[in-house]
N, C-alpha and C positions, 0 to 999 in steps of 0.2 A: 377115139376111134369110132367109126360108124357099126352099124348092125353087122349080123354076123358075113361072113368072109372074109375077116380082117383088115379090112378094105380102107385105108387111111382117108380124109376130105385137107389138101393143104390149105391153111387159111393165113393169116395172122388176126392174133387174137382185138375183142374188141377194148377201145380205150378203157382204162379205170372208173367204176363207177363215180360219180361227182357225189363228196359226202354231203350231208342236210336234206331236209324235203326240195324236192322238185316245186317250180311253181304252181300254184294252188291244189297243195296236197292237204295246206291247213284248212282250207273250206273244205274238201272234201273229206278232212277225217269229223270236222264239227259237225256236217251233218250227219255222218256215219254217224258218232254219238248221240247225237238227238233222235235218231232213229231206231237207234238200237234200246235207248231208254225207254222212248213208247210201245214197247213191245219188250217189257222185263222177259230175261229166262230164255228168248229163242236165239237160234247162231246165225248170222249172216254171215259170208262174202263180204271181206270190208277190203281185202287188196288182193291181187294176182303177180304175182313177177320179184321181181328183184328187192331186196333193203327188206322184206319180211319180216327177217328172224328181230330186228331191231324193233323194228314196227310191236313185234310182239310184248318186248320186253318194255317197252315205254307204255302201251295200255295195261299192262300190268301193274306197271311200278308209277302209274300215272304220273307219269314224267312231263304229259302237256297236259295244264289244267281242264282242259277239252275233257279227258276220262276220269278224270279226278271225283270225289277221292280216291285215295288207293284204298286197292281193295273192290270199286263197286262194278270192274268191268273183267270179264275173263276172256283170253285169246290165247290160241293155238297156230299153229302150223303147221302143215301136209303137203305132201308132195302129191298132186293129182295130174296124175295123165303129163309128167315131166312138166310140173310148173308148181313152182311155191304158191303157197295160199294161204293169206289169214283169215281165220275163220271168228269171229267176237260175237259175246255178248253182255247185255248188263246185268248183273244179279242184285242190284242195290245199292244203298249207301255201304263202302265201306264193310261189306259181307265178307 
């Protein structure tokens, strides 16, 4: 439903998201990592929109060797101003 009046928008919905990274989301999380290493300790902005919460869980559990080892990157998720956001950073080897 839209804001308040209860005012419906008819749509149809958009197609299912396509599972995997989109093309060159892997160069753009490498360098997200290499950047986020030369600056231990601060948060950046590493994605905006959709697949997030995944996003999350894999720099976490360094599931691509990109943020590996596990353990030496931390990332969150927020909702700002209606849009998902991953926020990362690196604390070390393995911390």
């Amino acid at each position: 439903m839209s804001q308040a009046g209860g005012v419906i928008r008819w749509e149809a919905p958009p197609p299912p998201l396509k599972r995997g990274p989109s093309p060159g989301v892997g160069a753009a999380m490498r360098r997200a990592a290499i950047e986020l290493r030369a600056r231990p300790g601060r948060w950046a902005v590493v994605v905006e929109g959709a697949g997030t919460r995944t996003l999350v869980t894999r720099i976490r559990q360094a599931s691509d060797q990109v943020w590996g080892p596990p353990g030496s990157y931390e990332a969150v998720c927020r909702l700002v101003d209606g849009c998902l956001v991953v926020y990362a950073r690196y604390v070390g080897s393995g911390a």
